[in-house]
C-alpha positions as CSV (number, residue, x, y, z in Angstrom):
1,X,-21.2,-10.1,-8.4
2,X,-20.2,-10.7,-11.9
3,X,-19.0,-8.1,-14.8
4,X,-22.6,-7.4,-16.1
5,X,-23.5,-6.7,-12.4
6,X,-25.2,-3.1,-12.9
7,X,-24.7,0.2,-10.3
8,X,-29.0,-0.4,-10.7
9,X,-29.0,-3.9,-8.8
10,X,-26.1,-2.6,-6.2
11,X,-28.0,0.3,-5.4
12,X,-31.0,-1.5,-4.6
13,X,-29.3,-3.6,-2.2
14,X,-28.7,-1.3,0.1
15,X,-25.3,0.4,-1.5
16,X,-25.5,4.2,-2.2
17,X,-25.3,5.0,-5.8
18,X,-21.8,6.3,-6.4
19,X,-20.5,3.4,-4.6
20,X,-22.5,1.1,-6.8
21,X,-21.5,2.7,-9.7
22,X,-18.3,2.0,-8.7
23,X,-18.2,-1.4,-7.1
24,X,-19.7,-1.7,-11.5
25,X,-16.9,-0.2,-13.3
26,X,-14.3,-2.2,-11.4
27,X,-15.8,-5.3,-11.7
28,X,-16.1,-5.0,-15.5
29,X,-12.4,-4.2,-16.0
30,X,-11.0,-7.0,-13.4
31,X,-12.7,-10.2,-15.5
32,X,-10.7,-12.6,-12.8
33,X,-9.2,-12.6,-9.5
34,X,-6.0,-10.5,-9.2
35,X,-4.3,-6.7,-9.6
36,X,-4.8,-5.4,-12.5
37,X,-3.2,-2.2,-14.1
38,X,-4.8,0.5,-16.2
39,X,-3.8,3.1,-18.8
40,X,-3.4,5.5,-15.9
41,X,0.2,4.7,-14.5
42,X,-0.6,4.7,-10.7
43,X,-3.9,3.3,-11.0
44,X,-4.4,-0.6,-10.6
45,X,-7.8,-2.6,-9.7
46,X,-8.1,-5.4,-7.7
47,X,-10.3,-8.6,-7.1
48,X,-10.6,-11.2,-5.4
49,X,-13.7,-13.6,-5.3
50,X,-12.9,-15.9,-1.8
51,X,-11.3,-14.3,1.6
52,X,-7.5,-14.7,1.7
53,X,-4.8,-15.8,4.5
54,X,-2.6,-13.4,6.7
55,X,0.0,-12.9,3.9
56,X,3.4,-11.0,4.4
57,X,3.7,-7.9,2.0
58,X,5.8,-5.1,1.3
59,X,2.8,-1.8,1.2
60,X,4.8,0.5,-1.0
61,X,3.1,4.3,-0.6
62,X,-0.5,4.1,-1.9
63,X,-4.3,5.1,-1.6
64,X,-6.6,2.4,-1.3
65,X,-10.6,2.6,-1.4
66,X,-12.5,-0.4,-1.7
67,X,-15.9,-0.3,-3.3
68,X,-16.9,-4.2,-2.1
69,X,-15.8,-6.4,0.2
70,X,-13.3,-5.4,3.1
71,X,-9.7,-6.3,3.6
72,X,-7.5,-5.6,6.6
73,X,-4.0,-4.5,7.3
74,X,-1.8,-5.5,10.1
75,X,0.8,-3.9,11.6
76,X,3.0,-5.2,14.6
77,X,0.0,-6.0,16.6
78,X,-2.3,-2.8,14.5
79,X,-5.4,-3.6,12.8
80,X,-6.6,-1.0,9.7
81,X,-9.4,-1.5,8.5
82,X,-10.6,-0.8,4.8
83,X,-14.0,-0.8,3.3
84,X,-16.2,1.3,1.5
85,X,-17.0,3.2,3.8
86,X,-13.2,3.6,4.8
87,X,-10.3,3.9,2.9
88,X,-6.7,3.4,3.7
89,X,-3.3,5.7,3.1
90,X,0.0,4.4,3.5
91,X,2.7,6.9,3.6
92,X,6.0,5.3,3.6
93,X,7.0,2.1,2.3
94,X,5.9,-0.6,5.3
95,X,6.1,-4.1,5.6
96,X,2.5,-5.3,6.4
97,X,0.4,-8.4,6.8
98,X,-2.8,-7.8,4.9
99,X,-5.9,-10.1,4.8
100,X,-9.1,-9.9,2.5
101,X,-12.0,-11.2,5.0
102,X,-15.1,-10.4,3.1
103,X,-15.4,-11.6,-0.3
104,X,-17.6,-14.5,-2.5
105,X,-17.5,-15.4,-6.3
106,X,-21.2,-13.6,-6.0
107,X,-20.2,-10.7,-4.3
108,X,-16.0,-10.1,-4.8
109,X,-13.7,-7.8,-2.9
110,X,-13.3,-4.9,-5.6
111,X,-10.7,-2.4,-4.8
112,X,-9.2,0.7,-6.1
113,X,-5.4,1.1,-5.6
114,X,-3.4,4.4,-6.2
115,X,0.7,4.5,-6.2
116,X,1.4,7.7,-4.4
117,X,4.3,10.3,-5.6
118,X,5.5,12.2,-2.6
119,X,7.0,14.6,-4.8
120,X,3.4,15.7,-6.5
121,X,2.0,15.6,-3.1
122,X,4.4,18.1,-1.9
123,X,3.6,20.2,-5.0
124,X,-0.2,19.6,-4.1
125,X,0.4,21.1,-1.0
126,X,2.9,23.7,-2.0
127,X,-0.4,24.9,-4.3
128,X,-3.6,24.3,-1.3
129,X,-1.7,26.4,1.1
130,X,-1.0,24.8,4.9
131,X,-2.7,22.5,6.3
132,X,-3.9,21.8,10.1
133,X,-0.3,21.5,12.1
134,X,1.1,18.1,13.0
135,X,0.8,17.2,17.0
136,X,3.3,14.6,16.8
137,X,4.5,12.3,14.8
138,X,2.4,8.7,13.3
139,X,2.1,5.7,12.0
140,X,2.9,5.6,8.1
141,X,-0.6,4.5,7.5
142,X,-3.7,5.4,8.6
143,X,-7.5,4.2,7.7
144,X,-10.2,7.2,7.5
145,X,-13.8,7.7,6.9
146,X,-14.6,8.1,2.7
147,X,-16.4,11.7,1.8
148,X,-18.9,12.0,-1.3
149,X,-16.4,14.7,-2.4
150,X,-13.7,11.6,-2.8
151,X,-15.5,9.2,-4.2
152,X,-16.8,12.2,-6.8
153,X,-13.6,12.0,-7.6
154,X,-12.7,8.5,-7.6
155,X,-15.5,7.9,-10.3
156,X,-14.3,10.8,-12.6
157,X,-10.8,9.4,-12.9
158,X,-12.8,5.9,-13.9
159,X,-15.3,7.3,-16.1
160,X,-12.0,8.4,-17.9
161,X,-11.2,4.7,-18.6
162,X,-13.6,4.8,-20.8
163,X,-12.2,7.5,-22.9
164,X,-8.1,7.0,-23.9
165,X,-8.1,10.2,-25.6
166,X,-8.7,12.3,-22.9
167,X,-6.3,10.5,-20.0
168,X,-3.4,12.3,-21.0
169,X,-5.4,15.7,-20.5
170,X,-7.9,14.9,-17.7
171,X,-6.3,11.9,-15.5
172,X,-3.9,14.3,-13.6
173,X,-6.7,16.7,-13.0
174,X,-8.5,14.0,-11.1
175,X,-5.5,12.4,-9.8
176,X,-4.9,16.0,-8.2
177,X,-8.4,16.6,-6.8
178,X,-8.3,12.7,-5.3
179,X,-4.9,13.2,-3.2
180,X,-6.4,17.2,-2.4
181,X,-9.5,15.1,-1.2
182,X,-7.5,12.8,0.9
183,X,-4.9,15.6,2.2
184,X,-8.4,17.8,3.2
185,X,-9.9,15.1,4.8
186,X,-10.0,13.0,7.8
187,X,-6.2,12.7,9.3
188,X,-5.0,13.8,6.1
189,X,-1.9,15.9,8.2
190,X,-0.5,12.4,8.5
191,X,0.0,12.6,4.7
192,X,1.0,16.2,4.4
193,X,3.9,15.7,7.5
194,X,5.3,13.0,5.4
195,X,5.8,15.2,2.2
196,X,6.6,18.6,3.9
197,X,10.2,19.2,3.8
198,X,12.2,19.4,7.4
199,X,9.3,18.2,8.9
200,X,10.4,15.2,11.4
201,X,8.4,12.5,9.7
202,X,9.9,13.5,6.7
203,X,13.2,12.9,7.5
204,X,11.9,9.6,8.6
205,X,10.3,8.9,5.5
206,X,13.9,9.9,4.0
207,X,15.3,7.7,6.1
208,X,12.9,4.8,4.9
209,X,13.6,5.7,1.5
210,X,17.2,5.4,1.7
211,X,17.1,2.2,3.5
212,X,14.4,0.8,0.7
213,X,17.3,1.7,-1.9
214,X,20.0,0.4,-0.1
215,X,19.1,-2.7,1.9
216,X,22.1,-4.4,0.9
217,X,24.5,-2.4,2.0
218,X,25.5,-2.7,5.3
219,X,23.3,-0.4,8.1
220,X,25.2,2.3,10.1
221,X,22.6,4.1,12.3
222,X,24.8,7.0,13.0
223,X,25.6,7.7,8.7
224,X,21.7,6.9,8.3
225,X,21.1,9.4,10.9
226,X,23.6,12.0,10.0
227,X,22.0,11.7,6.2
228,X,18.7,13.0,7.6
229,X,20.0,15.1,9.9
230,X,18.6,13.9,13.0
231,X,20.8,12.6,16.5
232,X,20.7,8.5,16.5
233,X,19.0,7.9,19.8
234,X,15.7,10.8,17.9
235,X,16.3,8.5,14.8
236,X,15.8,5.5,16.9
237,X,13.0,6.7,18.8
238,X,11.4,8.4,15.7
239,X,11.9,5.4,13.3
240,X,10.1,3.0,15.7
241,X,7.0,5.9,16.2
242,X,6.1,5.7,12.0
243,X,7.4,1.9,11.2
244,X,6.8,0.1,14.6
245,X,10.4,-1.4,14.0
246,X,13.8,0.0,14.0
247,X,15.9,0.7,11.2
248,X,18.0,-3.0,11.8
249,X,14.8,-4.8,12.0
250,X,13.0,-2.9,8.9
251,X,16.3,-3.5,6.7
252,X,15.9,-7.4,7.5
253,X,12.4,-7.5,6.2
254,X,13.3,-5.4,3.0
255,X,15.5,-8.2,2.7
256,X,13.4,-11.0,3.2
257,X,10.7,-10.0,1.0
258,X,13.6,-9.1,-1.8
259,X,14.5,-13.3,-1.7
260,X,11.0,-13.7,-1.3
261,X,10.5,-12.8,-4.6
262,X,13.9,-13.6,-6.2
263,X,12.5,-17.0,-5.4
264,X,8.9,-16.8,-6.3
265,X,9.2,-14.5,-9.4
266,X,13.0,-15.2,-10.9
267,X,12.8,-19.1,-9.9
268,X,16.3,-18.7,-7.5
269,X,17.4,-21.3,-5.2
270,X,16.7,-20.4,-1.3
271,X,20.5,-20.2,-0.9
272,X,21.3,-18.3,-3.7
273,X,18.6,-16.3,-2.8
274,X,19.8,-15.7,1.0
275,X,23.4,-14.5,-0.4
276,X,22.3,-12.2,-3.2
277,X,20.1,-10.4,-0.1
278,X,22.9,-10.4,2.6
279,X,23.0,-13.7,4.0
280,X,25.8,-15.4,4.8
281,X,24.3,-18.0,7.0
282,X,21.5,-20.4,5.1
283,X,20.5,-21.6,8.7
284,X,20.1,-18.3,10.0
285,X,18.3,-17.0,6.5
286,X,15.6,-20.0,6.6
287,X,14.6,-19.4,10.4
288,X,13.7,-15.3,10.0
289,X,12.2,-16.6,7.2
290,X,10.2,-18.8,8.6
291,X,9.5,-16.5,11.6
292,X,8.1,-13.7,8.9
293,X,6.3,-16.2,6.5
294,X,5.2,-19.1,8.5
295,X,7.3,-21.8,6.7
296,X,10.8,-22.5,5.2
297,X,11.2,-20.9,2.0
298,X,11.2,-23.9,-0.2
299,X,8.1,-24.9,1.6
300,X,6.3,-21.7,1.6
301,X,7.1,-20.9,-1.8
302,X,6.0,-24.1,-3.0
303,X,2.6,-23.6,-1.3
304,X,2.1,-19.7,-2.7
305,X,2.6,-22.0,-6.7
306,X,0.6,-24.8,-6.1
307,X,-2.0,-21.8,-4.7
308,X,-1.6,-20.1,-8.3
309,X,-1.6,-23.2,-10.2
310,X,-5.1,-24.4,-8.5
């Protein structure tokens, strides 16, 4: 599909209207592949015209529905799936291996990202009253089935696009009635445990937080655990339940995607790189990189530019 692609020609494929119409309006605002922001803050579009490797990223919080194409999410052995008929929510900052694996210069992945605030969700769901109780505690992400109420939504806050004036009035009504959508609907308790203060995944999500703001300093489980409150063998236990990993292992990723872009985005030797991150050992820096990325990191970087520059 190209920009003049219309919602008409979509829906007469097969695709229901609102999805068509908004498989359309992304399309017309991404004219080539990448991520793409808008004049709504949290709101970015992305496209991508071929299927792409397993690639390494750090998932900060964020709603993601996808109106072509499907992409999939991998966690420590977990597949998510995300389509249009399924959209994906990730809670806490994760890091993720995510894959596009449906996608042509005809007919182009075409996806809708939102940055989530926990703060305004916890005011969302200060103002919608409680939800359905928690039996546990999950996995910082979950995939779940898209509702025509959602993607009502969805569309309004595009349509806006189209209209500056009004964004600063009408975007944060829509914004609210996408993230009430999402907290209302399938699984959404997974997103509401995560905002709700004293809640145990919340003092896990604290507990990612802190760790995402302070990954160079060195990790003490028993201050990180006494910070949230919670006894180190429940912040072990609890840690591993929403990241897959614990606390030492998450911090070493945090790390490793930091030099990661040091070296891709700032142009920083791998050393230098290694030792602004924690490193003190170049050896011991290049093999978990390799382990995480698949290559050295002069090698693998050097592939990800010669990617961009083809």
């Amino acid at each position: 599909m190209n920009a003049n692609t219309s919602a008409e020609s979509l829906a007469r494929n097969g695709v229901c209207a609102p999805q068509a119409e908004l498989a359309d309006r992304i399309a017309r605002l991404t004219p080539e592949d990448g991520v793409h922001p808008t004049a709504v803050p949290q709101l970015y579009l992305i496209r991508s015209s071929t299927p792409t490797p397993c690639k390494p990223a750090l998932y900060e919080p964020r709603l993601c529905i996808v109106a072509q194409g499907s992409k999939v999410a991998m966690l420590a052995g977990e597949t998510y799936h995300y389509d249009p008929l399924n959209y994906l929510v990730v809670s806490v900052t994760l890091p993720m291996i995510g894959q596009i694996t449906e996608a042509t210069p005809e007919k182009p992945y075409l996806c809708l990202r939102l940055d989530i605030d926990p703060e305004e969700i916890a005011a969302l769901i200060l103002d919608a009253g409680p939800q359905a109780p928690s039996t546990g505690i999950d996995r910082g992400l979950y995939a779940a089935r898209v509702n025509a109420p959602l993607l009502d939504a969805v569309l309004r806050l595009m349509r806006l696009l189209e209209t500056p004036a009004d964004l600063p009035v009408l975007a944060p009504i829509a914004l609210r009635e996408i993230f009430y959508r999402v907290l209302v609907g399938d699984l959404g308790h997974r997103l509401c445990d995560l905002a709700v203060a004293d809640t145990r995944s919340h003092r896990i999500a604290r507990a990612v937080e802190m760790l995402r703001q302070q990954y160079l300093q060195p990790l003490s489980i028993d201050d990180l655990a006494q910070s949230v409150h919670m006894s180190t063998s429940s912040l072990h236990h609890q840690f591993k339940a929403v990241t897959t990993m614990s606390p030492l292992q998450f911090q070493k990723q945090l790390r490793l995607h930091e030099a990661r872009r040091l070296m891709l985005i700032d142009g920083i030797e791998a050393v230098a790189a290694a030792h602004k991150v924690g490193y003190e050992s170049a050896s011991q820096f290049s093999r978990e990189y390799k382990r995480l990325f698949g290559a050295p990191p002069r090698s693998e970087i050097g592939q990800v530019r010669s990617t961009r520059l083809g």
